[in-house]
VOGU-3710 file (C-alpha; in Angstrom, 3 decimals, decimal comma):
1> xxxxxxxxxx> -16,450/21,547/-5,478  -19,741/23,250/-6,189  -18,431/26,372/-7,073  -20,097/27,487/-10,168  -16,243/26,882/-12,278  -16,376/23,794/-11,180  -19,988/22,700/-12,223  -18,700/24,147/-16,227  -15,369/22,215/-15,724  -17,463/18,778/-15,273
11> xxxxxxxxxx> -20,048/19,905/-17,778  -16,799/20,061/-20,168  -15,632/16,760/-18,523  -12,612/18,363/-16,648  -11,809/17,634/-13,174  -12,730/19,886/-10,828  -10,413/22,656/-9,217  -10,502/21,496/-5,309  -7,135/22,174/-4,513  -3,573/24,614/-4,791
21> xxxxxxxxxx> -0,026/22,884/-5,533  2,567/25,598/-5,053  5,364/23,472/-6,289  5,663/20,044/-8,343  3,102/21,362/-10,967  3,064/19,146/-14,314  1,218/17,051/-16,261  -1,390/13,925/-15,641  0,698/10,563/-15,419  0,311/7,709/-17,797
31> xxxxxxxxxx> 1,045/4,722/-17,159  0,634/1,282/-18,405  -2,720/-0,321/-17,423  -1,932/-2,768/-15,111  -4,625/-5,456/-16,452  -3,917/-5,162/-19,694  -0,421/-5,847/-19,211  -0,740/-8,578/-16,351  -4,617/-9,855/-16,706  -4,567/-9,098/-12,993
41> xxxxxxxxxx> -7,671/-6,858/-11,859  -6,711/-4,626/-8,544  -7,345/-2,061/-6,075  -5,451/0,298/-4,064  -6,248/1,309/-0,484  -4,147/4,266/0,854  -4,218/7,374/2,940  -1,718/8,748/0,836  -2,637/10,668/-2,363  0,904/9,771/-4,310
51> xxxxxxxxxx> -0,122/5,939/-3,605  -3,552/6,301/-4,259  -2,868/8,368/-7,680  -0,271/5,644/-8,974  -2,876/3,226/-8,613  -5,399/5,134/-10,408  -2,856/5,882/-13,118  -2,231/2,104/-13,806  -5,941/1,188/-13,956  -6,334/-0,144/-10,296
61> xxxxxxxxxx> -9,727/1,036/-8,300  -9,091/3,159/-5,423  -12,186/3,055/-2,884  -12,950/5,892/-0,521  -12,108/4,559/3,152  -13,599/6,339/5,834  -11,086/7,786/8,333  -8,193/6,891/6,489  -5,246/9,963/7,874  -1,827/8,473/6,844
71> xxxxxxxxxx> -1,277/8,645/10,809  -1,208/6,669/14,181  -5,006/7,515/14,194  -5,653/6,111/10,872  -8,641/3,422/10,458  -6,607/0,368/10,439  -9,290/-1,961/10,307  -10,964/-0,184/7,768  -8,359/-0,600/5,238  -8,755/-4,484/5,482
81> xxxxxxxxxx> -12,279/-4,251/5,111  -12,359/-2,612/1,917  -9,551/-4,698/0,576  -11,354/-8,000/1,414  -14,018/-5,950/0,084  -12,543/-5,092/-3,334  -10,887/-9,070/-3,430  -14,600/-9,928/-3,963  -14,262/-8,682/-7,604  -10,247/-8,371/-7,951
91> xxxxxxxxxx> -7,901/-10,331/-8,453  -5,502/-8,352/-5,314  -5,555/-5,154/-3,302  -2,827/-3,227/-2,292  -2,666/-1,972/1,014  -1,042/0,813/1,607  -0,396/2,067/5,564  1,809/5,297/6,126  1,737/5,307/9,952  5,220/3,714/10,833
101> xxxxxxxxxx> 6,948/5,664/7,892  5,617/9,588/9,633  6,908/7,648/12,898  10,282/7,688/11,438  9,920/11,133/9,949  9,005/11,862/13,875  11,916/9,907/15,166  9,558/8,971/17,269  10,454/5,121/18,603  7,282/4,717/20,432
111> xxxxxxxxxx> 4,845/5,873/18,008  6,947/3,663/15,293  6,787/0,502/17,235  2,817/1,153/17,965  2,575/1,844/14,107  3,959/-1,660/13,703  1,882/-3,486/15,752  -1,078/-1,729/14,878  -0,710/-3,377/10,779  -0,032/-6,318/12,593
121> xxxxxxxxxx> -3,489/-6,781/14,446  -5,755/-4,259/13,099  -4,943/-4,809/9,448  -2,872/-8,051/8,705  -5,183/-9,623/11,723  -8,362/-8,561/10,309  -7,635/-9,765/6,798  -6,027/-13,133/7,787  -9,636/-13,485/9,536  -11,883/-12,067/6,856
131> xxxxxxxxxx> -9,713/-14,637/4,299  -10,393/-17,660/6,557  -12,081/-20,228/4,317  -10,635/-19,288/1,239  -8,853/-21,916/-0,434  -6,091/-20,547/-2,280  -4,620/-17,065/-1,540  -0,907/-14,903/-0,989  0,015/-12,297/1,860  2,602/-10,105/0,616
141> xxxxxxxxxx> 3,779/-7,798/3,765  6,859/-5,398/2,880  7,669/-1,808/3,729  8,205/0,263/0,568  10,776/2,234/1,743  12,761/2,470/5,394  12,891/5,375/7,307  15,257/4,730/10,263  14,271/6,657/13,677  17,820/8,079/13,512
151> xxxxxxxxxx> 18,013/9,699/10,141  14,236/11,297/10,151  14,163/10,223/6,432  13,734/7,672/3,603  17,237/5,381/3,526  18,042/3,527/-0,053  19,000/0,574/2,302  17,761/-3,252/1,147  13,924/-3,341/3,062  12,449/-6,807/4,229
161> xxxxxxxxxx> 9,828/-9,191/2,276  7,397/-11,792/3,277  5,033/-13,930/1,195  2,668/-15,736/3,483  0,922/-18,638/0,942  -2,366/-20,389/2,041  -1,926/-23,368/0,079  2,313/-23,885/0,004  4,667/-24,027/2,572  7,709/-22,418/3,757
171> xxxxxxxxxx> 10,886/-23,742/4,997  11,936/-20,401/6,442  12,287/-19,303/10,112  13,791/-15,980/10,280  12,964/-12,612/11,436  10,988/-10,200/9,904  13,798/-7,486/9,667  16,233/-5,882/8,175  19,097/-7,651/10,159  17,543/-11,137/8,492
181> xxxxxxxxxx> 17,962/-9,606/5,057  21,783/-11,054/4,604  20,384/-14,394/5,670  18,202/-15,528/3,078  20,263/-15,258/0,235  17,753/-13,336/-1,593  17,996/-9,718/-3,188  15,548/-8,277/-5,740  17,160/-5,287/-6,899  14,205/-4,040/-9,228
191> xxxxxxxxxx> 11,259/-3,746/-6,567  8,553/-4,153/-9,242  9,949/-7,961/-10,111  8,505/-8,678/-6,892  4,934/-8,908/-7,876  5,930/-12,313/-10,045  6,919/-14,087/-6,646  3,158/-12,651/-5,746  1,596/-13,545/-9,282  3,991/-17,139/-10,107
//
């Protein structure tokens, strides 16, 4: 980054040169700003630079978290820290955790199920704490993908939703999982409709 190209490349108000893509080259995205479209101000918090990069692209902040890896060892807490963080000025934060995904690229069970557990306390437990007191507020919790220990890889199969609501309650009592799925009657087939159950 201080390489003397680089210093003229912000001088002309280019981005620096940091790094080498050997494949996948192209062009900036540009997307829709997201509050201009919704009136909804948000950040994104994420290890992963595709994540991060489609947040930036749609107008959403994207703060720095400190030992953020997109692994098992990944700052958990830290994630819900800068999103209750960023929820002081936003309107939402998405947060973004990669861990049980590489445990399925791993077909690793173990590491999967730790993964898991790991959102469960050291994010999802951290923010439900950090939110206590606050009137009115919405937990979204889904997976954006699955990646089944058995395949190694991303599956196109229908992936789990939850909408945890401070201030409205639920009549469900199912599972978290994908087994559940068939049970509540409900299928969103265009994943980005979800955010209106988030934003109704």
């Amino acid at each position: 980054d201080s390489h003397p190209i680089n210093r003229r490349r912000r001088d002309e108000g280019k981005l620096p040169a940091n790094m080498i893509w050997l494949w996948g080259q192209g062009f900036s995205l540009c997307l829709p700003n997201f509050t201009a479209k919704t009136g909804h101000t948000g950040a994104v918090i994420a290890a992963v630079d595709l994540v991060k990069g489609l947040g930036i692209a749609a107008g959403l902040t994207a703060p720095a978290v400190p030992g953020v890896t997109g692994y098992l060892d990944t700052n958990f807490e830290g994630k819900a820290k800068y999103a209750l963080e960023a929820l002081k000025t936003r309107d939402f934060a998405v947060v973004h955790v990669e861990a049980p995904d590489e445990a399925g690229h791993n077909g690793d069970i173990d590491a999967k199920i730790q993964a898991i557990e790991n959102v469960d306390r050291r994010t999802l437990g951290v923010l439900m704490e950090g939110l206590r007191g606050v009137e009115r507020f919405r937990i979204l919790v889904t997976p954006d993908h699955a990646t089944p220990i058995a395949i190694r890889t991303h599956a196109s199969e229908p992936i789990p939703f939850t909408i945890y609501s401070s201030f409205e309650s639920s009549k469900s009592a199912l599972p978290f999982d994908e087994r559940a799925i068939p049970e509540t009657g409900l299928c969103i087939e265009e994943g980005f409709r979800l955010i209106d159950l988030l934003f109704k």
